[in-house]
N, CA, C and O atoms as CSV, one atom per row, in Angstrom:
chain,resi,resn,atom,element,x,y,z
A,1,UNK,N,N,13.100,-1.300,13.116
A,1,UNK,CA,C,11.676,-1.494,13.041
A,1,UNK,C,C,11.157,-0.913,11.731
A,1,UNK,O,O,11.620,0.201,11.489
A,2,UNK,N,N,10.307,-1.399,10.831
A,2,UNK,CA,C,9.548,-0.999,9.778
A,2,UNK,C,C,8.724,-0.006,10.159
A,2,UNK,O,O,8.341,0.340,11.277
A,3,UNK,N,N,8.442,0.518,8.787
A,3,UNK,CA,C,7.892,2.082,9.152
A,3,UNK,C,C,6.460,1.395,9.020
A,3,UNK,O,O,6.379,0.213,8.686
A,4,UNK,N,N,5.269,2.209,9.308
A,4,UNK,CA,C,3.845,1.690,9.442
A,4,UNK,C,C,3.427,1.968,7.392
A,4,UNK,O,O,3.530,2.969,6.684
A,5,UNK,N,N,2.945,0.482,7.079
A,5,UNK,CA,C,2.462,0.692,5.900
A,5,UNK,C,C,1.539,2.104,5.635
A,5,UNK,O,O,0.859,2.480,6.590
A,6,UNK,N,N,1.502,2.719,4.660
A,6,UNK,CA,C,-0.098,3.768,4.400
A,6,UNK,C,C,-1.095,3.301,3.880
A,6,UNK,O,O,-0.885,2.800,2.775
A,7,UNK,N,N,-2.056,3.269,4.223
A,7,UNK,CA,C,-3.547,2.295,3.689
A,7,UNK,C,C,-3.378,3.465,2.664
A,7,UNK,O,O,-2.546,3.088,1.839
A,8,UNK,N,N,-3.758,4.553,2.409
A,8,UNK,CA,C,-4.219,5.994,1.339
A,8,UNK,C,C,-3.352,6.712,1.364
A,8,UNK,O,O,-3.763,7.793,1.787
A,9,UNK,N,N,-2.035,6.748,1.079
A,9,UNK,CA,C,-1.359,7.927,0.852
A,9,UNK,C,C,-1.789,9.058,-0.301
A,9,UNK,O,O,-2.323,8.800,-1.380
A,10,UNK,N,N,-1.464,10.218,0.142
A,10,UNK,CA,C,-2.134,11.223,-0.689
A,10,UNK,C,C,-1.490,11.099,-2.217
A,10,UNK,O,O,-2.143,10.733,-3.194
A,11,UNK,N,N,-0.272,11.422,-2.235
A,11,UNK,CA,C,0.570,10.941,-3.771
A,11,UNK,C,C,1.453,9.924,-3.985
A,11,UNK,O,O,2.680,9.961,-4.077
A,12,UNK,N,N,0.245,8.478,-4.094
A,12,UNK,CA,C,1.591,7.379,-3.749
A,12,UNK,C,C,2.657,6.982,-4.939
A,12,UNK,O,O,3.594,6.194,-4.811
A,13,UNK,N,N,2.148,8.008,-6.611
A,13,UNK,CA,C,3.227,8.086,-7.886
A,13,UNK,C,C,4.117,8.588,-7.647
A,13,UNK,O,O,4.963,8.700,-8.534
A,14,UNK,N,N,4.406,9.234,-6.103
A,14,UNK,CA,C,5.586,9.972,-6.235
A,14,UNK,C,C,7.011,8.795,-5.286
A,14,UNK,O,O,8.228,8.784,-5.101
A,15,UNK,N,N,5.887,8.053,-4.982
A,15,UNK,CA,C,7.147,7.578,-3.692
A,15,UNK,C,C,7.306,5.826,-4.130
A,15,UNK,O,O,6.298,5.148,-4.329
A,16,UNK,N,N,8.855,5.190,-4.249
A,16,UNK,CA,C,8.747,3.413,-4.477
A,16,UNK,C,C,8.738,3.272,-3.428
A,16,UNK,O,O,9.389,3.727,-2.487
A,17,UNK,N,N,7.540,2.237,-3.602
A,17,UNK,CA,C,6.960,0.818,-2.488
A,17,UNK,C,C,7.685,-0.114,-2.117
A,17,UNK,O,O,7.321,-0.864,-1.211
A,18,UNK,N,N,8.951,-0.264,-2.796
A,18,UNK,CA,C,9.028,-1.488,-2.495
A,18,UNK,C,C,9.980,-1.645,-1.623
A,18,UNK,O,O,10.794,-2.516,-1.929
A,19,UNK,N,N,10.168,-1.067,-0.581
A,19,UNK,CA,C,11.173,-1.524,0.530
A,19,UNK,C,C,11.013,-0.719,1.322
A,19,UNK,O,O,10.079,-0.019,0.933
A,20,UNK,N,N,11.584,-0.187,2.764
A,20,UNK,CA,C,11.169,0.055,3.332
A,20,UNK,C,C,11.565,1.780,3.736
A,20,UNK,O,O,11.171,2.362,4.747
A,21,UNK,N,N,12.312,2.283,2.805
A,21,UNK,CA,C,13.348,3.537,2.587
A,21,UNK,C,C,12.072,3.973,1.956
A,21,UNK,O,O,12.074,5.151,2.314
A,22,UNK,N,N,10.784,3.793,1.131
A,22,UNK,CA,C,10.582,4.471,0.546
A,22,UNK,C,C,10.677,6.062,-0.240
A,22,UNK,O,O,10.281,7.217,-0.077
A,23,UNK,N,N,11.394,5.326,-1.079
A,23,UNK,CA,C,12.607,6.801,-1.925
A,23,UNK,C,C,11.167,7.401,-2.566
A,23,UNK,O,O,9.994,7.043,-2.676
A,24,UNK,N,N,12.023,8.545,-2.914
A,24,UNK,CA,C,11.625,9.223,-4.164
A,24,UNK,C,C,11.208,8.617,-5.404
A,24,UNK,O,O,11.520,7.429,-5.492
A,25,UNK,N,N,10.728,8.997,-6.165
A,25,UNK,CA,C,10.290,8.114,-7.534
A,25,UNK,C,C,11.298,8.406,-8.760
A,25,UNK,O,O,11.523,7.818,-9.818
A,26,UNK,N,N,11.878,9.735,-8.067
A,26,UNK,CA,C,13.059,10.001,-9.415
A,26,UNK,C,C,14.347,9.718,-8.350
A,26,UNK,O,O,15.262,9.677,-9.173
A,27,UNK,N,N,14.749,9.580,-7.526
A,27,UNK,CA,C,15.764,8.752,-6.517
A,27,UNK,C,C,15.883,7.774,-6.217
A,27,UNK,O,O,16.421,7.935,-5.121
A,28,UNK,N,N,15.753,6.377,-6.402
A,28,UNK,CA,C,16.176,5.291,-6.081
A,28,UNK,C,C,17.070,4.471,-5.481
A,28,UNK,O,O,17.668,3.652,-6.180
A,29,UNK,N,N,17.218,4.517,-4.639
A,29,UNK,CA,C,18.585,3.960,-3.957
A,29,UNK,C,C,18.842,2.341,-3.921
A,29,UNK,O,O,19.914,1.738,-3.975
A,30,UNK,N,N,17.793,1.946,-3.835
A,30,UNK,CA,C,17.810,0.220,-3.676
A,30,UNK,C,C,17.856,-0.327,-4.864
A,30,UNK,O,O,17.950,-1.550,-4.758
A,31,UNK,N,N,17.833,0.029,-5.925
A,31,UNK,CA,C,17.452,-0.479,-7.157
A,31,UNK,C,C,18.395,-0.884,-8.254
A,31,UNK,O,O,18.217,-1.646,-9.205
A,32,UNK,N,N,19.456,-0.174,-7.878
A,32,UNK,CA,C,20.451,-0.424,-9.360
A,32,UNK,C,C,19.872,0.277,-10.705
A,32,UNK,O,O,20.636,0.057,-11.644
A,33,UNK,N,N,18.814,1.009,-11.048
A,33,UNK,CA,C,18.180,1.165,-12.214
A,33,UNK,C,C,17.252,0.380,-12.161
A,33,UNK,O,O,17.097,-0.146,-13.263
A,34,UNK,N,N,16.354,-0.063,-11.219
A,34,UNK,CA,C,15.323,-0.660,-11.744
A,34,UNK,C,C,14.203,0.230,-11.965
A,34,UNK,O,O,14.496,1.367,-12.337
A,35,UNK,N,N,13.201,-0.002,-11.840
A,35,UNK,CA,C,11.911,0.904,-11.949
A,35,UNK,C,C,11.375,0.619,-10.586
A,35,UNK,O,O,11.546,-0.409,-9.930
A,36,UNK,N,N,10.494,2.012,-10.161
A,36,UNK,CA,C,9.446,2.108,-8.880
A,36,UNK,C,C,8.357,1.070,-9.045
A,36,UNK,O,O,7.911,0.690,-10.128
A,37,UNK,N,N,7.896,0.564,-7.583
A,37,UNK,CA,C,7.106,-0.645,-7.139
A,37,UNK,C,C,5.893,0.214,-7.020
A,37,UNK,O,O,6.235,1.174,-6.329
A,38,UNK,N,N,4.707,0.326,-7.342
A,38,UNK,CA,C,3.499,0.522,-7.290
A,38,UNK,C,C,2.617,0.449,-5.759
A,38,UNK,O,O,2.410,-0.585,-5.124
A,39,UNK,N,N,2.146,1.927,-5.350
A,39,UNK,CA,C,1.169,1.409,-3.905
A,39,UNK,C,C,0.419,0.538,-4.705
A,39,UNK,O,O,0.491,0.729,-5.919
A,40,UNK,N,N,-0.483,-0.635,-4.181
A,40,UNK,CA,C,-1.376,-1.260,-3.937
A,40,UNK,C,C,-2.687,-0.498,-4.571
A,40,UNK,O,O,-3.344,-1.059,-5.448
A,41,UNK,N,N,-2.993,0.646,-4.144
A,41,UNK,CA,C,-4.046,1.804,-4.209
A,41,UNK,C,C,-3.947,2.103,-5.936
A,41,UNK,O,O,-4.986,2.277,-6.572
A,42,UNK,N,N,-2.685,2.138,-6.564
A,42,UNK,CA,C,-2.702,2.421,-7.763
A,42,UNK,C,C,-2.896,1.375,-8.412
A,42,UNK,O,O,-3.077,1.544,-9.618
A,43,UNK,N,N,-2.925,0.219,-7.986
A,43,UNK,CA,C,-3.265,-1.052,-8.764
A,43,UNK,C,C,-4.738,-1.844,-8.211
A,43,UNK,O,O,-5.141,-2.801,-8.872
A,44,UNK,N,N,-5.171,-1.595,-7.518
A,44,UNK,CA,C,-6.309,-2.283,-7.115
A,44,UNK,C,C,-7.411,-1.411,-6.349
A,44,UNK,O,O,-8.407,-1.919,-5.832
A,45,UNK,N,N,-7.145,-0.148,-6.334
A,45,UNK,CA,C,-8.447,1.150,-5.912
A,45,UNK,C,C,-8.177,1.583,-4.753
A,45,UNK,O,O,-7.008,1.793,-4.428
A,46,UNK,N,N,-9.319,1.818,-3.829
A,46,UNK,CA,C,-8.970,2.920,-2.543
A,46,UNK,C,C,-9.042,1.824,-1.743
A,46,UNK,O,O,-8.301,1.749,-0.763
A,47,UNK,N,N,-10.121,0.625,-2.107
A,47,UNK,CA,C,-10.461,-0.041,-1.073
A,47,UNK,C,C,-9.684,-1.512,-1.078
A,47,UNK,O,O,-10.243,-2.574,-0.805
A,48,UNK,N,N,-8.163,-1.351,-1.474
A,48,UNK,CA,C,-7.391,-2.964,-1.541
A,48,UNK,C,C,-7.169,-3.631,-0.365
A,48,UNK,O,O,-6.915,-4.813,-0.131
A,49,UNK,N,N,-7.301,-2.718,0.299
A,49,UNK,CA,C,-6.555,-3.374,1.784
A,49,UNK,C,C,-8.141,-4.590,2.034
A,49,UNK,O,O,-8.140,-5.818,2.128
A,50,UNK,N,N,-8.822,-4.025,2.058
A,50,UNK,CA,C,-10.502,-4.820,2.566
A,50,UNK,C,C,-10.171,-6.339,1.801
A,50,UNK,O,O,-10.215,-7.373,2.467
A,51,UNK,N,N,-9.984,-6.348,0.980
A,51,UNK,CA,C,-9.826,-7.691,0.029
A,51,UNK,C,C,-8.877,-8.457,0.248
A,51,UNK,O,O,-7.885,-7.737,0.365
A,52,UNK,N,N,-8.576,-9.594,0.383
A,52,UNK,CA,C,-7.183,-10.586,0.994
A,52,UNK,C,C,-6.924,-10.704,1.640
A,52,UNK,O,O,-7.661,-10.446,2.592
A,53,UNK,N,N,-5.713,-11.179,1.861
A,53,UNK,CA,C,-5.262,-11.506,2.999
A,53,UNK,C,C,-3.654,-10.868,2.866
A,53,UNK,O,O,-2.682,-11.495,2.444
A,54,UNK,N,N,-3.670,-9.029,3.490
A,54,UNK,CA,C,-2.443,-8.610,3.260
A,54,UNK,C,C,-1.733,-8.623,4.299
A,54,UNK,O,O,-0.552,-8.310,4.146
A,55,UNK,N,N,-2.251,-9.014,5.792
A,55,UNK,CA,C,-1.989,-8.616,6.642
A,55,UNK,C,C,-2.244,-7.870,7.379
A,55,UNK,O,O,-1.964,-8.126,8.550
A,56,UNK,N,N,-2.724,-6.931,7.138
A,56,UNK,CA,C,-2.832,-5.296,7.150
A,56,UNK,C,C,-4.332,-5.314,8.092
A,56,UNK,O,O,-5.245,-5.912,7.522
A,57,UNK,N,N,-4.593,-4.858,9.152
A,57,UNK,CA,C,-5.580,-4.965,10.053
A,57,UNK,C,C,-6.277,-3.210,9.550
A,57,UNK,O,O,-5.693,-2.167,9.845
A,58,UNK,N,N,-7.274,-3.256,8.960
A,58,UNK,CA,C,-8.097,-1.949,8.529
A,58,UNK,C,C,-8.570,-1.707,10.083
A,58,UNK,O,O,-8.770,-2.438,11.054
A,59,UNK,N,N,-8.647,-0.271,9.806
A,59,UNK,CA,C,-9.420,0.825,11.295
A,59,UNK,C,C,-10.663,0.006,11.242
A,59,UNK,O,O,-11.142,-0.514,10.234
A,60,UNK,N,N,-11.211,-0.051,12.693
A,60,UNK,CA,C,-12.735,-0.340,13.167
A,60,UNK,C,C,-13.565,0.061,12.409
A,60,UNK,O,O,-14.614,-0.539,12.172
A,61,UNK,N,N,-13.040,1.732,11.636
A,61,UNK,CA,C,-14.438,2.198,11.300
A,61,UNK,C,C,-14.608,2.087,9.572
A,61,UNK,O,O,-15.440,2.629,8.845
A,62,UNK,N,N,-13.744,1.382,9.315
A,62,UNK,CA,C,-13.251,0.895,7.872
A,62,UNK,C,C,-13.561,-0.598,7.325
A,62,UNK,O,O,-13.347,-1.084,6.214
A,63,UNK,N,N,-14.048,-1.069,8.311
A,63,UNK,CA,C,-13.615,-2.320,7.927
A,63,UNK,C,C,-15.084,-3.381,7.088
A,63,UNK,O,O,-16.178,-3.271,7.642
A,64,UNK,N,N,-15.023,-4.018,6.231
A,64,UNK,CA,C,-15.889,-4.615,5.717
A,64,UNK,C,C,-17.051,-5.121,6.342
A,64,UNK,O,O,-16.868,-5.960,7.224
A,65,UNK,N,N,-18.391,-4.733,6.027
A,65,UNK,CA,C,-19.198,-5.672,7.039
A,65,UNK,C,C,-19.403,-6.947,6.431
A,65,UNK,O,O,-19.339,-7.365,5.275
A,66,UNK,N,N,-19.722,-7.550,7.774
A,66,UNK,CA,C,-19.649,-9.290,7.348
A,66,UNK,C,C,-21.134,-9.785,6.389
A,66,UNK,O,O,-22.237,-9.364,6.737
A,67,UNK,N,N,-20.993,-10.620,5.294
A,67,UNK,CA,C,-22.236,-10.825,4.868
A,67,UNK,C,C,-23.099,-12.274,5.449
A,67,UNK,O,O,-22.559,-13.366,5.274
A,68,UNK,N,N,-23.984,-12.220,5.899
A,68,UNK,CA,C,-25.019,-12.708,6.499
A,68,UNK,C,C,-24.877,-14.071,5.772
A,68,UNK,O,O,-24.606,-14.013,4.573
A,69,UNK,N,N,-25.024,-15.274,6.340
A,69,UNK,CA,C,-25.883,-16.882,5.443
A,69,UNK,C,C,-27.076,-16.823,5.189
A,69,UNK,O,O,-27.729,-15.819,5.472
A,70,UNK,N,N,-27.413,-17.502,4.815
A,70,UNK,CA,C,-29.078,-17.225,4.178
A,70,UNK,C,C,-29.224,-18.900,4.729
A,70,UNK,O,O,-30.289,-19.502,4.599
């Protein structure tokens, strides 16, 4: 079973994203030498999850309010 994504992790420069081991940032195990995968949060702000379509179901008390039709 996959571990539960983190909407806000506190230091997400320290840990690669991109699989599901999330290593260390100076440990890599999956990679061969590649470089660390970026949280989301470091590329698109606090509030990425609200925007798209990631999957990712935000808390009740988080979640975007809907904008009205005119």
């Amino acid at each position: 079973m996959a571990k539960k994504f983190p909407l806000q992790p506190s230091n997400p420069e320290r840990v690669c994203w991109g699989c599901d081991r999330y290593c260390s940032a100076a440990d890599l195990e999956c990679g061969n030498g590649a470089s660390r995968t970026q949280h989301p949060i470091e590329l698109f702000g606090e509030d990425w999850y609200l925007d798209g379509d990631w999957g990712i179901e935000p808390p009740n008390d988080e979640k975007k309010p809907k904008q009205r039709q005119i």
